[in-house]
C-alpha positions as CSV (number, residue, x, y, z in Angstrom):
1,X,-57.5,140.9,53.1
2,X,-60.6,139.1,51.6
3,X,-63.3,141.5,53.5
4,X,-65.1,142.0,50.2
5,X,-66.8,139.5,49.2
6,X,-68.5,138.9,52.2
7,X,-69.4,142.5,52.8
8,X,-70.6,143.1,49.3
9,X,-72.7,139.4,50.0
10,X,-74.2,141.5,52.9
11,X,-74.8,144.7,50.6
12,X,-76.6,142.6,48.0
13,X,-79.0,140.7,51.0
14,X,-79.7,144.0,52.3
15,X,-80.4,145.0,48.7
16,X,-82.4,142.3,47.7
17,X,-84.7,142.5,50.7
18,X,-85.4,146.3,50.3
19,X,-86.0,145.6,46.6
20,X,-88.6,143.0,47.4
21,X,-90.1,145.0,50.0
22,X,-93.7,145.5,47.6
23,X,-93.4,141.9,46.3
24,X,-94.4,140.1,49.6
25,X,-96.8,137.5,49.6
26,X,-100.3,138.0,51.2
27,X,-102.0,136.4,53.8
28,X,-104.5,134.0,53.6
29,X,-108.1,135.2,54.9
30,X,-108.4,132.8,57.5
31,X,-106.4,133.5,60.7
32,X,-103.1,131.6,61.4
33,X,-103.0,130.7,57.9
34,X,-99.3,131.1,56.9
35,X,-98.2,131.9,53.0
36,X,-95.2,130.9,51.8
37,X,-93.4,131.9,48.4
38,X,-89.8,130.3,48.1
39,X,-87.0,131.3,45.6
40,X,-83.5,129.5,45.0
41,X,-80.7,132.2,45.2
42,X,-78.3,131.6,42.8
43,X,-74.4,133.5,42.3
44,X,-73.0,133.6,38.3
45,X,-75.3,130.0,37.6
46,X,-73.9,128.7,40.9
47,X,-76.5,127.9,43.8
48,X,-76.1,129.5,46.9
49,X,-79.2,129.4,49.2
50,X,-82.4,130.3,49.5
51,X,-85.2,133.1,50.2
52,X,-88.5,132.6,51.6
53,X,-91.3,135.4,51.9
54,X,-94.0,134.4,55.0
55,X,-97.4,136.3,56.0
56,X,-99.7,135.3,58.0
57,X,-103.0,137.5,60.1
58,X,-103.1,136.9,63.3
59,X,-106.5,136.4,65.6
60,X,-106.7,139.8,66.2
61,X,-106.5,140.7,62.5
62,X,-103.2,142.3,62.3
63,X,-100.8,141.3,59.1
64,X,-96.9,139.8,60.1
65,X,-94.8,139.8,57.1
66,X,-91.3,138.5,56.9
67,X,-88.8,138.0,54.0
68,X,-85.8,135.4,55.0
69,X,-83.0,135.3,53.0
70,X,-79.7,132.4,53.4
71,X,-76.8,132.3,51.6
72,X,-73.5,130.3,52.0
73,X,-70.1,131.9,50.3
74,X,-66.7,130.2,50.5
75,X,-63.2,132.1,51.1
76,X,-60.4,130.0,51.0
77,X,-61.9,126.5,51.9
78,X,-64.2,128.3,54.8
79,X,-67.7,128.5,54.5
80,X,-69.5,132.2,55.5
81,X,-73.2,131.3,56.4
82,X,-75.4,134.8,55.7
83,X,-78.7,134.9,57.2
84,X,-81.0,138.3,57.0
85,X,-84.2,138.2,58.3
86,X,-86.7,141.7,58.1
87,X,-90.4,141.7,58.6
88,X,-92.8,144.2,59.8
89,X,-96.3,143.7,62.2
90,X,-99.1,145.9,60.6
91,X,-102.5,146.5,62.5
92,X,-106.0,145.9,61.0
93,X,-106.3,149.3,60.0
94,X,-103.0,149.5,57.8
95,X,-101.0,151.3,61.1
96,X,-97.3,149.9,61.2
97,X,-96.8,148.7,64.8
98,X,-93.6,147.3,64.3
99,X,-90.5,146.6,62.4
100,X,-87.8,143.9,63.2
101,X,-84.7,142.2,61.5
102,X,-81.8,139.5,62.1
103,X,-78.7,139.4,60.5
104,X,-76.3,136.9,61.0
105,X,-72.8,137.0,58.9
106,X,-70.4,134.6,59.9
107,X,-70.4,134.4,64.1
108,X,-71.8,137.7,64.3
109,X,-75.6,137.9,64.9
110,X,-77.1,141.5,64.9
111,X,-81.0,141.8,66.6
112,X,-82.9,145.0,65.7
113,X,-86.4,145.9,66.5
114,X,-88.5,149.3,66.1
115,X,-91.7,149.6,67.8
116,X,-93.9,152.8,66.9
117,X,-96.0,154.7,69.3
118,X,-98.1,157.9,68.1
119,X,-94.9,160.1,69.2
120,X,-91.6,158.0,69.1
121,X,-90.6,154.6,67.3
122,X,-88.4,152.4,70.6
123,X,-85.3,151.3,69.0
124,X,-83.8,148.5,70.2
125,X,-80.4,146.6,69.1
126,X,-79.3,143.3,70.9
127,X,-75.6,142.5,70.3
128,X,-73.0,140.0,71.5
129,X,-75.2,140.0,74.8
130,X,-75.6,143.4,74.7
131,X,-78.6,145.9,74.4
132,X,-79.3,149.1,73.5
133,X,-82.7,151.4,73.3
134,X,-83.6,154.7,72.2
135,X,-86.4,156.7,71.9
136,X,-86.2,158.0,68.0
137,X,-88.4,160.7,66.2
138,X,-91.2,158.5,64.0
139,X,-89.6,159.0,60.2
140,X,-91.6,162.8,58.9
141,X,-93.4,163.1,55.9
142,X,-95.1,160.5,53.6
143,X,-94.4,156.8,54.0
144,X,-96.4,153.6,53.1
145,X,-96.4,150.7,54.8
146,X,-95.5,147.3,53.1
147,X,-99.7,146.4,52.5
148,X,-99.7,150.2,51.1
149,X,-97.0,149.4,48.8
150,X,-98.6,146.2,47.4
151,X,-101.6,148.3,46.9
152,X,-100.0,151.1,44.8
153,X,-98.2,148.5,43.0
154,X,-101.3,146.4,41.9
155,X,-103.0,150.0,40.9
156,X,-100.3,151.1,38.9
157,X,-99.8,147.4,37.2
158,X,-103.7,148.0,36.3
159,X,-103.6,151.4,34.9
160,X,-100.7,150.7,32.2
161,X,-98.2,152.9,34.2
162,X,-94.7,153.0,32.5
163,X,-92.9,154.1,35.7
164,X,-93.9,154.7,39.5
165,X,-92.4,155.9,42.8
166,X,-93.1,155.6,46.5
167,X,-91.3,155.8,49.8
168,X,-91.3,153.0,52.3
169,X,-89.5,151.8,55.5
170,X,-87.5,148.6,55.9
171,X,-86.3,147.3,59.0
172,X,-82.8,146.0,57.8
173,X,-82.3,149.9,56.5
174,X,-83.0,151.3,59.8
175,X,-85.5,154.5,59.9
176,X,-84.3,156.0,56.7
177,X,-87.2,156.5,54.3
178,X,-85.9,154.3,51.1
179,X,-87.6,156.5,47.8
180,X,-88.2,153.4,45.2
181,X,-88.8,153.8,41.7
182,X,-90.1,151.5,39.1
183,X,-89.4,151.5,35.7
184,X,-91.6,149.0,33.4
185,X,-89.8,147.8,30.6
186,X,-92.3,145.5,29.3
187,X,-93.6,142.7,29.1
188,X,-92.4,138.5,28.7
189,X,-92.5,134.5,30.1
190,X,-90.6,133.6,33.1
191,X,-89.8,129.7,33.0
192,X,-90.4,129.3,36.9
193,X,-91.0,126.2,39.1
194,X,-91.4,124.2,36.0
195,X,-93.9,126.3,34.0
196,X,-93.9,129.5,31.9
197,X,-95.1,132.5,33.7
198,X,-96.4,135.7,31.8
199,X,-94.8,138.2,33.7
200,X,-94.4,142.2,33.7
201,X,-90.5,143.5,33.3
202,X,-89.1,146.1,35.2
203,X,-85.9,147.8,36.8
204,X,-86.2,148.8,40.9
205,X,-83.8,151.8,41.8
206,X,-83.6,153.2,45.3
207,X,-82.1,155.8,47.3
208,X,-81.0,153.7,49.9
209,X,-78.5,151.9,47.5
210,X,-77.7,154.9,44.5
211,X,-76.2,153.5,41.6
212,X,-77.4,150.2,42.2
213,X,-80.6,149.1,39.5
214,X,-82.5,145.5,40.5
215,X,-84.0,143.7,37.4
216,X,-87.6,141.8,38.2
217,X,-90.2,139.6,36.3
218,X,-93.5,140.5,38.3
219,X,-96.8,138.5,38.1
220,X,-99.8,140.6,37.0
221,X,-100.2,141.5,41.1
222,X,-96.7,142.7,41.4
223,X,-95.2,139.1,43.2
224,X,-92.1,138.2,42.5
225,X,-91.3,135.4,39.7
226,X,-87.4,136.4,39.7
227,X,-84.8,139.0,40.4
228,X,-81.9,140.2,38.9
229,X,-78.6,141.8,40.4
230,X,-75.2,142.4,39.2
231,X,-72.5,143.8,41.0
232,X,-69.0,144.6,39.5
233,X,-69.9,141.8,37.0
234,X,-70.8,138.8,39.0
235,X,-74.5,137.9,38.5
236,X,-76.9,137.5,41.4
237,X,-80.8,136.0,40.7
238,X,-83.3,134.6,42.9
239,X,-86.2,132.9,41.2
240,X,-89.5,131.2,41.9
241,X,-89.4,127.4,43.0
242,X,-91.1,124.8,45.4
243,X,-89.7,124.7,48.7
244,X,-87.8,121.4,48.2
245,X,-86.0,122.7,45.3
246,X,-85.2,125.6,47.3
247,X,-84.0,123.8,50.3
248,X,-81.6,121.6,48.6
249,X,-77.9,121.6,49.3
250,X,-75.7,124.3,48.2
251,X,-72.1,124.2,47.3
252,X,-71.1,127.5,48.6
253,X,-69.8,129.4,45.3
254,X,-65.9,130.8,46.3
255,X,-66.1,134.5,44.5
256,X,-62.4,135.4,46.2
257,X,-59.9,135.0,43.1
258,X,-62.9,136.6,40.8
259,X,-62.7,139.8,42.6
260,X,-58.5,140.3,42.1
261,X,-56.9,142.4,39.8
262,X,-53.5,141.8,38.4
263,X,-51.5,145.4,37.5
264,X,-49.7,145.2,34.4
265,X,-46.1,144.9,36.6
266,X,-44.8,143.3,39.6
267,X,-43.7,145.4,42.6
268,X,-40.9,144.4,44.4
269,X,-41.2,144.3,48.5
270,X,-44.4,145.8,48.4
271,X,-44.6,146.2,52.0
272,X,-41.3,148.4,51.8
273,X,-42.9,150.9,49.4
274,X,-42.9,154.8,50.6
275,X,-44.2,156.5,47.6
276,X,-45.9,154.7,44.4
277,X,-47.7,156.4,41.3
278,X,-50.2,154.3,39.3
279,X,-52.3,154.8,36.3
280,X,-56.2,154.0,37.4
281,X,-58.3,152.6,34.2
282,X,-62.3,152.4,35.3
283,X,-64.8,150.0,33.1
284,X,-67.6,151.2,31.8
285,X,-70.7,152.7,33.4
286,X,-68.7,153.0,36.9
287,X,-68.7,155.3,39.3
288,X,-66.0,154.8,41.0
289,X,-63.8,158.1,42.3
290,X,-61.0,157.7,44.8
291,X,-60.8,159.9,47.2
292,X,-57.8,162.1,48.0
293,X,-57.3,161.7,51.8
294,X,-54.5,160.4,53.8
295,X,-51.8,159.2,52.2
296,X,-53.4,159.5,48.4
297,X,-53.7,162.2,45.7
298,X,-56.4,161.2,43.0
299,X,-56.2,163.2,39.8
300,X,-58.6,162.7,37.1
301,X,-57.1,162.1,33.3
302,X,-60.6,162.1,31.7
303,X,-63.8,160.1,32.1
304,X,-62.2,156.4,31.9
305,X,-58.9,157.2,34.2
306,X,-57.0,158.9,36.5
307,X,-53.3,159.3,37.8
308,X,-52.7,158.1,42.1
309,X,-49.8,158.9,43.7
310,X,-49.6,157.6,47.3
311,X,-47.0,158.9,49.7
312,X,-47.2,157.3,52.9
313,X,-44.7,160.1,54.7
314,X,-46.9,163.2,53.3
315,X,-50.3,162.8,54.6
316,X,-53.1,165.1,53.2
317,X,-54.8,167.9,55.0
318,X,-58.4,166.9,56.2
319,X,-61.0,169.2,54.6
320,X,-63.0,171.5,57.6
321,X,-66.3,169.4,57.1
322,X,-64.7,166.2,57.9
323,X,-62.7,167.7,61.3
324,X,-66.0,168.8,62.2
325,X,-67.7,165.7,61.5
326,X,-69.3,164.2,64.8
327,X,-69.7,160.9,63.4
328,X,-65.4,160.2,63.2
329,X,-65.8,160.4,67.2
330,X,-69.0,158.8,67.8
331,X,-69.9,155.5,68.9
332,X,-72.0,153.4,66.1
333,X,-73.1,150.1,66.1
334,X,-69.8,148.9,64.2
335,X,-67.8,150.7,66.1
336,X,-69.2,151.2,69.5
337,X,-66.0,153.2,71.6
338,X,-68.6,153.2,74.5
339,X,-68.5,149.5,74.9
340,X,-66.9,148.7,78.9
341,X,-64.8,146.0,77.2
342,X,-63.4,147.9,74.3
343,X,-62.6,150.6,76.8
344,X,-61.1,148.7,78.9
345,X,-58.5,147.2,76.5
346,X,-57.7,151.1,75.4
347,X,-56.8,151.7,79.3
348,X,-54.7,149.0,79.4
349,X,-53.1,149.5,76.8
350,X,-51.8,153.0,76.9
351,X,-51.6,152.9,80.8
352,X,-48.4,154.0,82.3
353,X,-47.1,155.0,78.8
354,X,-46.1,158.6,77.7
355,X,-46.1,159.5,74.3
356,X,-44.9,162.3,72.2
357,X,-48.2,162.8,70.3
358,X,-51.7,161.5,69.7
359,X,-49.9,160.1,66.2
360,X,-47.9,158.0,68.3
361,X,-51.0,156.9,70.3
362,X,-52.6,155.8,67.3
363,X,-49.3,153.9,66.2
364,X,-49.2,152.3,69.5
365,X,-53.2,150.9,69.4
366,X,-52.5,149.8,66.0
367,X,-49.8,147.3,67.4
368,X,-52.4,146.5,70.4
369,X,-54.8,145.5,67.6
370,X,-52.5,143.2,65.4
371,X,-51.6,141.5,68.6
372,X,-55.1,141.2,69.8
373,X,-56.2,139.4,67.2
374,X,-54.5,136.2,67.7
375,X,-56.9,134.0,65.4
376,X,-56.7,135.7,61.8
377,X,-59.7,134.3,60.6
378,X,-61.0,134.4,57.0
379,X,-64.9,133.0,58.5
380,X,-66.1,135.4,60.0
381,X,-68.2,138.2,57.9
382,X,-67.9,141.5,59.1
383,X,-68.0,141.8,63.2
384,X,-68.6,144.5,64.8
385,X,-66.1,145.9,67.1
386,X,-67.4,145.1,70.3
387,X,-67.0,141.0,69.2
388,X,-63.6,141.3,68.1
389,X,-62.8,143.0,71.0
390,X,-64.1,139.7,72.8
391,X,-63.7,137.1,70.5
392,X,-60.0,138.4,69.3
393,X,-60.8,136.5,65.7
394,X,-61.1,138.5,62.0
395,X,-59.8,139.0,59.1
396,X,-59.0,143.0,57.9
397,X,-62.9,144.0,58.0
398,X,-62.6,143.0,61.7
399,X,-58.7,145.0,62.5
400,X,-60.2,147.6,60.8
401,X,-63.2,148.3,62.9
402,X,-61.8,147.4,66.1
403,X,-58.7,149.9,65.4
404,X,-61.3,152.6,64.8
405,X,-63.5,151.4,68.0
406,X,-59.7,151.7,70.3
407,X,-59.1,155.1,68.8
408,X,-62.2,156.9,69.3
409,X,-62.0,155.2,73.1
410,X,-58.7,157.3,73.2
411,X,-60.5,160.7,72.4
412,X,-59.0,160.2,68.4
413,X,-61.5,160.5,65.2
414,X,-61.4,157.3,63.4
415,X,-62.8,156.4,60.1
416,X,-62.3,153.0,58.1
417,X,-61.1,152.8,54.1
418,X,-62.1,150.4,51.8
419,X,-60.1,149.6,49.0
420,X,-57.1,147.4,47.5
421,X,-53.4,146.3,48.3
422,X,-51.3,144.9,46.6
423,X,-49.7,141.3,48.3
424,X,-46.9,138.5,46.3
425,X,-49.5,135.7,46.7
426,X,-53.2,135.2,47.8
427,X,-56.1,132.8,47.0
428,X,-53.9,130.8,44.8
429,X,-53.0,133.8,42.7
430,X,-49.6,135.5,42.5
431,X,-48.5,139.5,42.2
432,X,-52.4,140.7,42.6
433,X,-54.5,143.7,44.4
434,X,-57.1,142.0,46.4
435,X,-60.1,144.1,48.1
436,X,-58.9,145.8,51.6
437,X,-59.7,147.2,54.7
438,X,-57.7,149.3,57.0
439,X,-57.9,152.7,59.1
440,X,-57.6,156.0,59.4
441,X,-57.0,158.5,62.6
442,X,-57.3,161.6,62.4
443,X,-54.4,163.6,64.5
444,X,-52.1,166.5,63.6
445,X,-48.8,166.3,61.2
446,X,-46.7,169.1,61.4
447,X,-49.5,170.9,63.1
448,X,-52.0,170.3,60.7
449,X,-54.9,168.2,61.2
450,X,-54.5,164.9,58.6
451,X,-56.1,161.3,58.1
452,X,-52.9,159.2,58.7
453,X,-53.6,155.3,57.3
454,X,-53.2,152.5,59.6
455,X,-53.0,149.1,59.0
456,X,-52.9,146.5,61.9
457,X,-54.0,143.3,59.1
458,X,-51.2,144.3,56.5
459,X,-48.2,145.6,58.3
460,X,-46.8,148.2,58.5
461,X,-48.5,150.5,56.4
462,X,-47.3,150.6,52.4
463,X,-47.9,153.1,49.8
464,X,-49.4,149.7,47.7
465,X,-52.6,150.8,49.6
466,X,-55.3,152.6,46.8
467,X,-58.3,153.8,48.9
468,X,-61.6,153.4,47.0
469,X,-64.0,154.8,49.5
470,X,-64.1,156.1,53.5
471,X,-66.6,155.2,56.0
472,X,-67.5,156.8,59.1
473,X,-68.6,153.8,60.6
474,X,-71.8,155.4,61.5
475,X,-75.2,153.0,60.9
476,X,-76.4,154.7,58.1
477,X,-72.7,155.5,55.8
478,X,-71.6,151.3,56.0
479,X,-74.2,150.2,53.3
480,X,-73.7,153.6,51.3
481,X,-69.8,152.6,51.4
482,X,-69.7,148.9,50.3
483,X,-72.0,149.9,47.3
484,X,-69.3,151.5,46.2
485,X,-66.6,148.8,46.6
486,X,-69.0,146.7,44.7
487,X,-69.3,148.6,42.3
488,X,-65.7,148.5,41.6
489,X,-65.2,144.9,41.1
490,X,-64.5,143.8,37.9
491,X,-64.2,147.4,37.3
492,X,-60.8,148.7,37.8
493,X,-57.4,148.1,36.0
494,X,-54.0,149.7,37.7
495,X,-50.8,150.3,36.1
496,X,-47.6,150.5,38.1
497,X,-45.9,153.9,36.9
498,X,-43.5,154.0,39.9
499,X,-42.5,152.6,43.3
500,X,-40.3,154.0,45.7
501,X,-38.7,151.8,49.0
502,X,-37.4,151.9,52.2
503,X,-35.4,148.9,53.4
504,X,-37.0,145.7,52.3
505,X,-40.1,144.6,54.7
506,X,-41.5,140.8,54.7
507,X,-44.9,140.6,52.9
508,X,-47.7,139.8,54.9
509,X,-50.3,138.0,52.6
């Protein structure tokens, strides 16, 4: 458990520098000259580190521009250090030569860079000492680049315009064209690095995160004076201040026991329960719908609720689309089944072993993966597979991927779920759901082709499991997924209608 919050930390980053991508601050005339513009981060009033915009021109008149953003979160007495770094190299003539980012969450440090010729754009990923390149199609149609955006930005400020839209590329979202719309609301005084600051108000919506709306106070050339997130009601700003202020120490905010939602009963040996039914209440304004896949049946009640009934020993057709789905077999950057190493511990694993069916394969590798990961770790973020597989540390986020990684090695579709289970005690809290990951593999029950759940964090696998979302794994469905698992938070109420149990199971917290 306790994937979450650091995840959704990572959603918001991502977020937050795709939001700011036409607020970054120019470059001084002269050559060399470096700008700076620094903002404090701050998480429900509480600091939590700091972002920093740079540009600079370089001697042969191109523009670098890069947007740094730390953060420090706290689960359970550890400290998560997130570090996203994007910037983009544009040439004297407004041509985008190059795109680049860094993100670091936890131990895991993620290296991508995009270099664009008149035909192709070089992709290249560096990785627990590994690299990858490909040759990738330059994104079609109509796209500005980052001194296009500020341009459009300052015109439309000028002219009065109520509301605005462009597409754009940013390096921490890959090739995909983000579509961004502004909506002016108005305008007010910003009390930033000690003075009042007349600023234009507006909302930022994009299509790289749907559903998720950013609230900024603009100065009359479209900088940034402060932001404005919230996900699942925990409040996320950044806002102008001198570099000192932004610098200082942080006490790294612990968001763990906010996130956990207490059902209106107790269940018994929760790790013995076959077959549960539970009431699902959403807030307001979410859009949260669980899915019906593997071992859960969602049926709607009306707008605000719906009726879950999770049987663990009658899994649930998969649909055509997602049997034919190459991305549940494909290597990703997550999950990379090509990887020699992760390979290598799928051969020895099932060599010189027979077994009945590919569900009892997938069985099997779960237990290789609980055992494999001999340091259950809380601080680490969200590795990919390919360090886990090395490193043997994690927390679910990490038995999740890895599991999915081992399967797809063995020739089985794989996907991950997101979502909650229910454990006795966690984070200082008793008789809770706390935000989950865990997998599916896709082989056939009774001849039919079904997601069947697997769980090598929390085992075995319960029917106090609610799935919230599925992921592919693939690079461009992670960010779409934890958008919706934080838009749940703070979101969701569950009522215990009825449990059913086998013989009683320890609870693993």
């Amino acid at each position: 458990m306790g994937m979450s919050t650091i995840r959704w930390a990572m959603v918001w980053a991502a977020g937050f520098a795709l939001m700011c991508a036409g607020a970054v601050a120019r470059a001084d005339a002269d050559a060399g000259a470096v700008r700076e513009r620094w903002y404090v981060v701050q998480i429900d009033g509480q600091r939590a580190g700091w972002m920093v915009e740079r540009s600079v021109t370089t001697e042969g008149g191109n523009l670098r521009e890069e947007t740094e953003l730390q953060m420090s979160l706290a689960r359970m007495g550890q400290t998560i250090q997130i570090t996203m770094r994007s910037g983009t190299l544009e040439s004297a003539e407004g041509e985008l030569k190059e795109m680049r980012s860094v993100q670091t969450l936890g131990n895991s440090t993620t290296r991508s860079s995009f270099t664009f010729h008149e035909d192709r754009v070089l992709s290249r990923v560096e990785q627990m000492g590994r690299t990858t390149e490909k040759d990738l199609p330059v994104p079609s149609g109509d796209w500005l680049t980052p001194s296009q955006v500020r341009a459009l930005i300052e015109r439309e400020l000028a002219s009065g315009a109520e509301t605005f839209s462009y597409a754009t590329l940013d390096a921490s979202a890959g090739l995909q064209k983000m579509v961004a719309t502004h909506t002016v609301i108005g305008r007010s005084v910003v009390e930033a690095e000690g003075k009042s600051v007349p600023a234009v108000e507006w909302t930022i919506a994009t299509s790289i995160l749907p559903g998720v709306e950013t609230r900024e106070f603009v100065d009359d050339t479209g900088r940034l004076v402060r932001s404005e997130i919230d996900f699942g009601g925990i409040s996320m700003v950044a806002l102008r201040s001198e570099r000192e202020f932004a610098l200082a120490k942080v006490d790294a905010p612990e968001l763990m026991a906010s996130v956990l939602i207490r059902p209106d009963k107790p269940i018994a040996h929760p790790r013995s329960v076959r077959r549960a039914e539970y009431l699902v209440r959403f807030g307001e304004g979410s859009a949260v719908e669980p899915p019906t896949t593997g071992a859960q049946r969602f049926e709607r009640i009306d707008a605000a609720s719906g009726r879950l009934i999770v049987d663990i020993d009658a899994p649930v057709p998969a649909t055509a689309a997602e049997i034919a789905d190459p991305r549940v077999i494909a290597a990703s950057t997550a999950a990379d089944s090509d990887d020699p190493e992760i390979r290598a511990l799928v051969d020895r694993s099932i060599a010189n072993i027979r077994f009945a069916d590919q569900r009892a394969m997938a069985e099997h590798l779960t237990r290789v993966v609980r055992d494999h990961i001999t340091d259950k770790s809380l601080g680490v973020g969200f590795a990919t597979a390919s360090e886990v597989c090395r490193t043997g540390e994690g927390d679910c986020s990490e038995h999740g991927v890895l599991l999915a990684a081992l399967l797809r090695a063995a020739g089985i579709p794989s996907r991950v779920v997101s979502g909650v289970v229910y454990v006795d005690q966690f984070v200082g809290e008793r008789e809770v759901f706390g935000f989950h990951m865990w997998t599916q593999a896709l082989v056939e029950v009774d001849g039919v082709p079904s997601w069947v759940d697997l769980d090598a964090a929390v085992y075995p696998m319960d029917a106090t499991h609610i799935a919230l979302v599925t992921s592919t794994l693939a690079d461009d469905d992670v960010t779409n997924s934890m958008v919706t698992i934080a838009d749940s938070m703070g979101r969701i109420a569950i009522e215990v209608e009825s449990v059913g149990s086998s013989a009683p199971v320890p609870s693993t917290p």
